[in-house]
Structure formats: structure tokens, C-alpha cells
C-alpha positions in Angstrom: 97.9 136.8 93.6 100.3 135.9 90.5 98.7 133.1 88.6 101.6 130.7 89.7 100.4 130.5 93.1 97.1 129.3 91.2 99.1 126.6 89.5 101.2 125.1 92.9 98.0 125.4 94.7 96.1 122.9 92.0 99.9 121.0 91.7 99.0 120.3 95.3 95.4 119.5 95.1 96.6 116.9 92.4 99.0 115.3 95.1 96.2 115.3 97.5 93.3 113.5 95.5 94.9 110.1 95.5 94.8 109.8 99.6 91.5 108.4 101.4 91.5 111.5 103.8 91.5 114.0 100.1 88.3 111.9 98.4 86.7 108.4 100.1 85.3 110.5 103.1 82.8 112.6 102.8 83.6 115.4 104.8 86.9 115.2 103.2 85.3 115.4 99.4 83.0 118.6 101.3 86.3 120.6 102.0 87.9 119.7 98.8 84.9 120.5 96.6 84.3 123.5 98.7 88.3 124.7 98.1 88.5 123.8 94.6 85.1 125.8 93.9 86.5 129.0 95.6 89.7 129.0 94.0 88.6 128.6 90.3 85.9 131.2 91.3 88.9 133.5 92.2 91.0 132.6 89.1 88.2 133.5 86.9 87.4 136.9 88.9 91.0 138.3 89.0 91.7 137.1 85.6 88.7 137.6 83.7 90.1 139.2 80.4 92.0 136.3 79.4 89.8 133.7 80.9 86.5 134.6 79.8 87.0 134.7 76.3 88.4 130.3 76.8 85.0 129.9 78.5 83.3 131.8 75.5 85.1 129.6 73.0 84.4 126.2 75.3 80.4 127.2 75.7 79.4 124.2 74.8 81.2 122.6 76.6 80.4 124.2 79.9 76.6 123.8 79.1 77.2 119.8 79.3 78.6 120.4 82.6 75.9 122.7 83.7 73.6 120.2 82.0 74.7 117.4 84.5 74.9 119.9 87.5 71.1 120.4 86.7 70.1 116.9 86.3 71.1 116.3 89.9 69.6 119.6 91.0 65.7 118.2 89.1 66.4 115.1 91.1 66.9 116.1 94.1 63.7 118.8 94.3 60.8 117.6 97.2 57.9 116.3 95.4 54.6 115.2 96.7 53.8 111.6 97.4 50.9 111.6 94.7 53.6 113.0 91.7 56.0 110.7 92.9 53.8 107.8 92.7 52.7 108.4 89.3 56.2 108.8 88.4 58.2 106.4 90.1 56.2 104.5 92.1 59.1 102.3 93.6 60.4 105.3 95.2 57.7 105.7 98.4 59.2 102.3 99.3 62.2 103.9 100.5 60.7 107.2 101.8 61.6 106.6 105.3 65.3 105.1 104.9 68.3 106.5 106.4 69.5 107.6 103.3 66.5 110.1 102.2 65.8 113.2 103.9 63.0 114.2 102.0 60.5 112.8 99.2 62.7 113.0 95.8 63.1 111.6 92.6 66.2 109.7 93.5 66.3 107.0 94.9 68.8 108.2 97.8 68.9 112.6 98.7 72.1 111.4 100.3 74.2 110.3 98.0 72.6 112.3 95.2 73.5 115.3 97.1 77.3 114.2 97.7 77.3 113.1 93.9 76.4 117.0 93.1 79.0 118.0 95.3 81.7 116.0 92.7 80.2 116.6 89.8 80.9 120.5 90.9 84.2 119.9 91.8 85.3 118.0 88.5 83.6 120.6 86.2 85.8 123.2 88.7 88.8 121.5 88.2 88.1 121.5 84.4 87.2 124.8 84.4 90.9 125.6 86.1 92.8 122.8 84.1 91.4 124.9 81.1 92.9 128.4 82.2 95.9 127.6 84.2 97.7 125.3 81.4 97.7 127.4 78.4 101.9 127.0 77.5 104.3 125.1 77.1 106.1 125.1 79.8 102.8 124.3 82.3 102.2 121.4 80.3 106.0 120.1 81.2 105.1 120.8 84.6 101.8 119.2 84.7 103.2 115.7 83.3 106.0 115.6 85.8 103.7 115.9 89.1 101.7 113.5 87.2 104.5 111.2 86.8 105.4 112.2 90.5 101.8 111.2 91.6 102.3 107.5 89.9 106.2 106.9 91.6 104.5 107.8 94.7 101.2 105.3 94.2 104.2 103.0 93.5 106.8 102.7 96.6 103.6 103.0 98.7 102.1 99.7 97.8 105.5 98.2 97.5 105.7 98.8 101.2 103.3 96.4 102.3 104.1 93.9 99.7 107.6 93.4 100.3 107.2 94.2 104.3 104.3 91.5 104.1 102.0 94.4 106.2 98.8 93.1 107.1 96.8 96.3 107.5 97.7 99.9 105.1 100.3 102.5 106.4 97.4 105.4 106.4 94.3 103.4 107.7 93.3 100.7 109.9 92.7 98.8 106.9 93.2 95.2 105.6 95.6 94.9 102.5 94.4 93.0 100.0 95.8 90.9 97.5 97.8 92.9 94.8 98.8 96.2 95.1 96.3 99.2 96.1 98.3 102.3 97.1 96.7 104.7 98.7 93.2 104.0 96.7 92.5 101.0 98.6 91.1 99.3 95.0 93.8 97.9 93.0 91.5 99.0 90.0 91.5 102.4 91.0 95.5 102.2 91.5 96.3 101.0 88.4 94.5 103.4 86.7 96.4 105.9 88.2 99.1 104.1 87.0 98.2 104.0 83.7 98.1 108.2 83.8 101.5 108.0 85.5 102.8 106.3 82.7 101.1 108.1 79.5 102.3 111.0 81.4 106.3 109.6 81.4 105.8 108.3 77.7 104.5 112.2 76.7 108.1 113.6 78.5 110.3 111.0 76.9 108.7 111.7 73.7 109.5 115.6 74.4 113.2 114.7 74.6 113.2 112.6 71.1 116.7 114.4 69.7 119.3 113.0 67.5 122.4 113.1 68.5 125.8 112.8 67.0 127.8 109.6 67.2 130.7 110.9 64.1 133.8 110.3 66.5 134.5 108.2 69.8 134.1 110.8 72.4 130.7 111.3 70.8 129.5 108.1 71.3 131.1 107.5 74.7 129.1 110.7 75.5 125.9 109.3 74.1 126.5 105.8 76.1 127.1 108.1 78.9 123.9 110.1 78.8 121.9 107.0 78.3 122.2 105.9 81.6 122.5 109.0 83.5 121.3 112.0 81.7 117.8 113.0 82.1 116.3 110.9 79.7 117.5 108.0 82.0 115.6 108.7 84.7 112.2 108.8 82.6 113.1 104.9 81.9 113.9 104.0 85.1 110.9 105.4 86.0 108.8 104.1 83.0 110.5 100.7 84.4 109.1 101.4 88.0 105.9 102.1 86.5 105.4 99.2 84.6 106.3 97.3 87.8 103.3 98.3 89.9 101.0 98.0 87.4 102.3 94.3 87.4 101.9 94.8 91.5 98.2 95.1 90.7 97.3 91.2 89.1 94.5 92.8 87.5 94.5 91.8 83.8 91.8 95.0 82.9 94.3 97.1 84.1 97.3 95.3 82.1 95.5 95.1 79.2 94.1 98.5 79.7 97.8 99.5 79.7 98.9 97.6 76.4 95.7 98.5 74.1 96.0 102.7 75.4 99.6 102.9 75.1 99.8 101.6 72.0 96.8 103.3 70.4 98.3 106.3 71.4 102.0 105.8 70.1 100.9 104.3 67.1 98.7 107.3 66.9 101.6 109.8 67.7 103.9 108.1 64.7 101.4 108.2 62.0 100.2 111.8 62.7 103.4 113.3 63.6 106.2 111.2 64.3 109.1 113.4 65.6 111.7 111.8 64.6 110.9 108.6 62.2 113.7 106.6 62.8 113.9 107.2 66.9 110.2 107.3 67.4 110.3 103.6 66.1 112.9 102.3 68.1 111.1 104.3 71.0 107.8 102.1 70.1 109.8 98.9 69.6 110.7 99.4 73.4 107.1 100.4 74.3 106.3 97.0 72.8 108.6 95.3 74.6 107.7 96.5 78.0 104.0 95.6 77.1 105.0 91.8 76.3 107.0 91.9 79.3 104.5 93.6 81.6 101.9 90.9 80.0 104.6 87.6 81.0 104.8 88.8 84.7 101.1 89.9 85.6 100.6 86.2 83.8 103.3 84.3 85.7 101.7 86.3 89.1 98.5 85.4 88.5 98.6 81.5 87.8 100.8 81.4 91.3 98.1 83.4 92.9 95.0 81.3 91.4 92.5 80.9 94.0 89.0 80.0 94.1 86.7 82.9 94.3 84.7 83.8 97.5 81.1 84.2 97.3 80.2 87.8 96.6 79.1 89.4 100.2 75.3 90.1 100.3 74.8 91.7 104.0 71.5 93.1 105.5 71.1 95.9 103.7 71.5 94.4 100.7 68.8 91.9 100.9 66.9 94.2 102.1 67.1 96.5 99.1 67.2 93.9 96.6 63.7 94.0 95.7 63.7 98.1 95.0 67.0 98.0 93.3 66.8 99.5 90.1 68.6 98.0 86.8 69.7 99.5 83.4 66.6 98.7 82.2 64.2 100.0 85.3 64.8 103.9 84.5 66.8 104.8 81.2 64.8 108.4 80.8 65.4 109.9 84.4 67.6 107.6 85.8 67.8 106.1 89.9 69.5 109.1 90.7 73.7 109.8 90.6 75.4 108.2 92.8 72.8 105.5 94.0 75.0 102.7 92.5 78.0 101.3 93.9 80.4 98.2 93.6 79.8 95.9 96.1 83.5 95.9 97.2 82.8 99.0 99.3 81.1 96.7 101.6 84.6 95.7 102.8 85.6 99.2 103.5 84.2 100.5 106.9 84.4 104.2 105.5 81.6 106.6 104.8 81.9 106.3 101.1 78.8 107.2 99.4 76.2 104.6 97.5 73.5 102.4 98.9 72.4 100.4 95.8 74.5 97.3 95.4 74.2 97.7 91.3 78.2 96.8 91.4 78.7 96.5 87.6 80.6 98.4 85.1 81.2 102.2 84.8 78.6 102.2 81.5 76.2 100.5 83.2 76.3 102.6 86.2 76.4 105.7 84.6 73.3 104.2 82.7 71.6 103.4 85.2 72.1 106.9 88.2 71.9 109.4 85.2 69.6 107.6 82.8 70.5 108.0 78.4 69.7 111.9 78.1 72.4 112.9 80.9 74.9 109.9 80.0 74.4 110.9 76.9 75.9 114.7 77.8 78.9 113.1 79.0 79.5 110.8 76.4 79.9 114.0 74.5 81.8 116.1 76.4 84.5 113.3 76.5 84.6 112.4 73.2 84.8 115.8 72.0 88.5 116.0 74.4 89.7 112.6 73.0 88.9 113.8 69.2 90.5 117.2 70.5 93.6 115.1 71.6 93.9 113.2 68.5 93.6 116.5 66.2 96.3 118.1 68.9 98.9 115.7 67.1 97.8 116.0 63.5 97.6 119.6 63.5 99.7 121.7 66.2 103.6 121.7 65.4 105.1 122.8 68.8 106.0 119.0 70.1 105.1 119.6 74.0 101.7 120.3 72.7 101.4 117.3 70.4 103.5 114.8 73.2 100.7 116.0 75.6 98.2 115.3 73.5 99.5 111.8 73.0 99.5 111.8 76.6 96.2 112.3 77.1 94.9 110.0 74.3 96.5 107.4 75.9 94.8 108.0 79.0 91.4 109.0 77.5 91.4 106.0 75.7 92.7 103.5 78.5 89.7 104.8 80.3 87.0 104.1 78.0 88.6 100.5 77.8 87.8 100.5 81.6 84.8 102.0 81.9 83.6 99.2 79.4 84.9 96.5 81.8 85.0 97.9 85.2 84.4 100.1 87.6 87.0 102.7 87.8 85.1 105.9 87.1 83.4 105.1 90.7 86.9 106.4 92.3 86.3 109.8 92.7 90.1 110.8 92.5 90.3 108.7 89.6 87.5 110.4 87.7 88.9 113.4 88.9 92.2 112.9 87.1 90.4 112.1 83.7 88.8 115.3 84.0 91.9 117.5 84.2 93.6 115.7 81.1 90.3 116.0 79.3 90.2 119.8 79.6 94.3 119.2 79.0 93.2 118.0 75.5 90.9 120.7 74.2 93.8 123.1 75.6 96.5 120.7 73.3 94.3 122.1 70.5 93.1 125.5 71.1 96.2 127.2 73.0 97.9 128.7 69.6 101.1 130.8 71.5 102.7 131.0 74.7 100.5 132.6 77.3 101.0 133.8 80.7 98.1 134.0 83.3 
């Protein structure tokens, strides 16, 4: 099979994440891990000469994966009642709950198992991220179903905004206030957003040219262009981006938004800065739309003030309150991935896993299921692909590699602003999204020429 089926096949997976039937349920997340598995399995086998030697050279890398796929795997073994006593004696509490199948370190076999499951599938995707976009032209090609992804997120939860829809257009569900998309958190959707958008600011960037303005047909055919050449319809789309992040009246995603898009640019035009004079009217617009963007989700949300409703504590919360671990309870081992959860899924009647209401931010749950060691891992593995990003600009000189790379600084950095504050990360398309552009960033760096799978 020629390696571009590979690359519309993972194009479409992409387009696919984002919907509840692709990643909330759990039989959905089952097929798609199972799919995503096979394929990169397949990739590797048929094209093993020029992808083992990117696995060789990423080693480390893949050991932090394996690394976390083992830490679930140590959790999840049967112990006896005596060893688990001695080691987590909280646990026998909860032997006989619906959510353990057998006597285990965590504190839930269910949702450590479907935790395994995704931590599978995202070091799958990175492992096909990795191989599939090593050229130029992919990387194109990759931002603009990215950006697709994002205008999609967009007119779908402008539909029940400006329709005034009481339930979503997929599922029996109630819309909430702000916009969700297909994500059913607004969170989640404007974090999505925010890729959309880094991904449009990396193909504008890509078509930074001067242009000649010496006579009047010239300039009529620059004024001409402006508003519908190519480049127009990356602002307009910029523009329509920026709007549904407003649609979201969440200021962590807004300011999430202003502090990674301007990190990033102001990145991109000290360490490479295409063209000096363009690339700062191109960030005098950026700023713009951010003051802009900042005025609206402001104006929305002091017309939207409301008083907030007591958080919702049902049965099984009280119930588990007294067992329910903290940060503090188990920083070695951990409660087990995928025990914690924000206590807004109680208001989705969907199988999505997590049984603990622990409902705080990303760094705090991560803290918390995998314990320091394991966090630890990850912290690595992402700031190595956000350094790789940043050296991608400073050091490469083909500009689709160093606009991706700004790209994906923008994002990688958005989402450490979010993971700090919120609870993002607990989206499993999100997450999976951040771990395509983090492979995406070590390729920005590493891929030297134009290759071919």
C-alpha cells in the first residue's frame, strides 16, 4: 500500500477524533485504539528501512512511552489482599465496587484498563505522526486539515447558538452556555481552537512574500489579491477562528490564546523572522485580533454574569469521598491513571471513564493517577518536543519547517498554560491532538531533506 494511503487514512482519523462517537465512548475509543494500533504496526512493517532508523534516533523517546505503558501494566497486576494492605491499605475498601474486577493497585481496573488503551493509542499516533510527516509538503497538508478540523468545531457550535437549539445536533444532549462543538466542554473546544488557529498562523506565515507595488497595475493587483487571493482566505479564516473562541466565554481559553500565540510569533521573529518588515506588520495584526478577541469574550461575559450553581455531589460521590485520594495521598505510585475526573462529566449521561471526583487541574491529576516518577516521564517527553520546536526555528532554514515549528510552539505552549489552570488534557481527542504536533516538533528538527515514505 503506497504510503499516501497511510497519510489520508490518519487525515481522516484526525477528522474523526473531535466527535463523541470517535473518543467519549468507550467502545468507540476500543475500535479507534484498536485501528490506530494496527495501522502504525503496518506502516512500520512495510516500511521498516526508512522507519526504523527515526525510531533508533527517537529511543529515548519511545522508552518514556513504554515507560508509561508499563506503569499502567504494574498497576493493573492481581495482588493478594495481605500485599495490598501493606501497600495501600485504602484500596480493600473498594474491592468489591463496580469498577474493579480484581484486587489491584489502582484504585479502579476499569478505568485504569481504558486509560492503557489511550495511552497506546497516543504513543501510536506519535509513533505514525513521526514517520508519515517527514517533508515539506505533508507538513502543508497536515496544517490545513488542522485548520479544517477548527472551521468545522466552528459552524457546528454556531448552529445552536444562533438557532437557539436546546439539545446538540449529534446527541440527545443539553447545550450549555458558550460554545462546545462537538466536544461537549467548551474547554475542550477551544483548545481545539487554539490548534486550529496556530495551525492558520503557521500557513500564513508560509506565504510571507514581498511583492512589487513600482507601478499602478501592480498595486491594483496587490489590493486585488488581498481580498481574494489565497492568503485571503487564511484571514477570513483566522477571523472565524478567533470568533469561536470568543463563542466559548471561557477566559482560560482566551488568555490561553493571547499568551501562546504571542510567545510563539514573538519567538518566530527573533529566531527567524522571514521577512522583518512583513513579519511585523503580520504580528501588529496578531496583536490586534488578541485585544479584540479579549474586548468581546469581556463584553460576553459581564452580559452573561450569573451566579454560580453549587457544584453537583451525587451518590456516588459521597459515597467515595472518604477513599478519594489527593495529590498528596500517593505521589510514589500514584491512585492509578485514569481514576480522576472533573466533576462536569456527571452532567454527561455517557460512559466516559473516571470514578474519582478529584475534578482539578490537568497537573494535579496527572499527579495524582500517575504519581512524580511517571509524571515525571511525561514532563520530559513534552518538553523535549517544545525545546525541539523552538530549536526547529533557530536552526532549520526551509520556512515550512520553521512556520510548523512555530506552529507547534504555539500549541505546545498554550497547552502547558492550560494544563496549569484546567482540565483540558482529560479530553482524550484533545490530548490526542497534542501528541501528534509533539511528534510534529521533533520531526521540524530532525527531518534534514525531502523524503518520501
Amino acid at each position: 500500500m503506497p504510503g499516501r494511503y497511510y497519510l489520508a487514512v490518519f487525515l481522516l482519523v484526525l477528522f474523526w477524533l473531535p466527535l463523541p462517537l470517535g473518543s467519549a465512548t468507550t467502545s468507540g475509543w476500543l475500535a479507534m485504539c484498536l485501528f490506530v494500533v494496527a495501522l502504525t504496526a503496518l506502516y512500520i512493517r512495510q516500511f521498516a528501512s526508512t522507519a526504523l532508523p527515526v525510531i533508533r534516533q527517537n529511543r529515548l523517546i519511545f522508552a518514556g512511552w513504554l515507560t508509561l505503558i508499563i506503569w499502567h501494566v504494574l498497576l493493573l497486576i492481581p495482588l493478594p489482599e495481605s500485599l495490598i494492605d501493606f501497600i495501600r491499605p485504602q484500596r480493600t475498601f473498594l474491592a468489591f465496587s463496580a469498577y474493579n474486577d480484581w484486587l489491584a493497585l489502582t484504585y479502579s481496573t476499569t478505568d485504569t484498563l481504558i486509560s492503557l488503551l489511550r495511552v497506546v493509542t497516543y504513543s501510536a499516533l506519535f509513533t505514525l505522526a513521526l514517520l508519515l510527516f517527514r517533508s515539506a509538503r505533508r507538513l502543508k497538508i497536515l496544517l490545513r486539515c488542522l485548520l479544517a478540523v477548527g472551521l468545522f468545531q466552528t459552524l457546528y457550535a454556531a448552529l445552536p447558538i444562533f438557532m437557539a437549539l436546546d439539545t446538540s445536533l449529534i446527541l440527545d444532549l443539553p447545550v450549555k452556555s458558550g460554545a462546545s462543538g462537538t466536544l461537549l466542554r467548551c474547554i475542550a473546544y477551544g483548545h481545539l481552537l487554539l490548534i486550529a488557529l496556530c495551525a492558520v498562523l503557521g500557513l500564513l506565515i508560509i506565504r510571507i512574500k514581498p511583492s512589487a507595488t513600482g507601478n499602478l497595475r501592480q498595486r491594483i493587483r496587490r489590493i486585488v489579491n488581498y481580498f481574494f487571493g489565497r492568503k485571503a482566505v487564511l484571514r477570513i479564516a483566522a477571523l472565524l477562528l478567533y470568533g469561536g473562541l470568543v463563542m466559548t466565554a471561557q477566559a482560560e481559553v482566551i488568555w490561553a490564546t493571547v499568551i501562546a500565540t504571542v510567545f510563539a510569533v514573538v519567538a518566530g521573529f527573533i529566531l527567524f523572522s522571514p521577512r522583518p518588515k512583513l513579519f511585523s506588520t503580520f504580528m501588529l495584526s496578531l496583536l490586534c485580533a488578541n485585544l479584540l478577541m479579549i474586548l468581546a469574550a469581556s463584553y460576553l461575559a459581564d452580559r452573561a454574569l450569573t451566579l454560580d450553581e453549587p457544584p453537583l455531589v451525587t451518590l456516588e460521590d459521597q459515597q467515595w469521598a472518604p477513599a478519594t485520594p489527593g495529590v498528596e495521598d500517593h505521589l510514589l505510585l500514584g491512585a492509578g491513571p485514569g481514576t480522576a475526573k472533573d466533576i462536569d462529566a456527571e452532567d454527561l449521561p455517557l460512559p466516559v471513564s473516571g470514578v474519582l471526583p478529584v475534578g482539578e487541574t490537568d497537573v494535579t491529576q496527572f499527579l495524582a493517577e500517575f504519581g512524580v516518577p511517571a509524571s515525571l516521564v511525561f514532563v520530559a517527553i513534552f518538553l523535549t518536543s517544545l525545546f525541539s520546536a523552538i530549536m526547529a526555528m533557530a536552526r532549520r532554514r526551509h520556512l515550512v519547517f520553521r512556520a510548523t515549528a512555530l506552529s507547534c510552539t504555539g500549541v505546545l505552549a498554550g497547552t502547558a498554560y492550560l494544563s496549569m489552570v484546567s482540565t483540558t488534557l482529560q479530553t482524550p481527542a484533545v490530548m490526542a491532538y497534542v501528541t501528534v504536533l509533539m511528534a510534529v516538533s521533533l520531526v521540524c528538527l530532525q527531518c534534514r531533506k525531502y523524503q518520501k515514505a
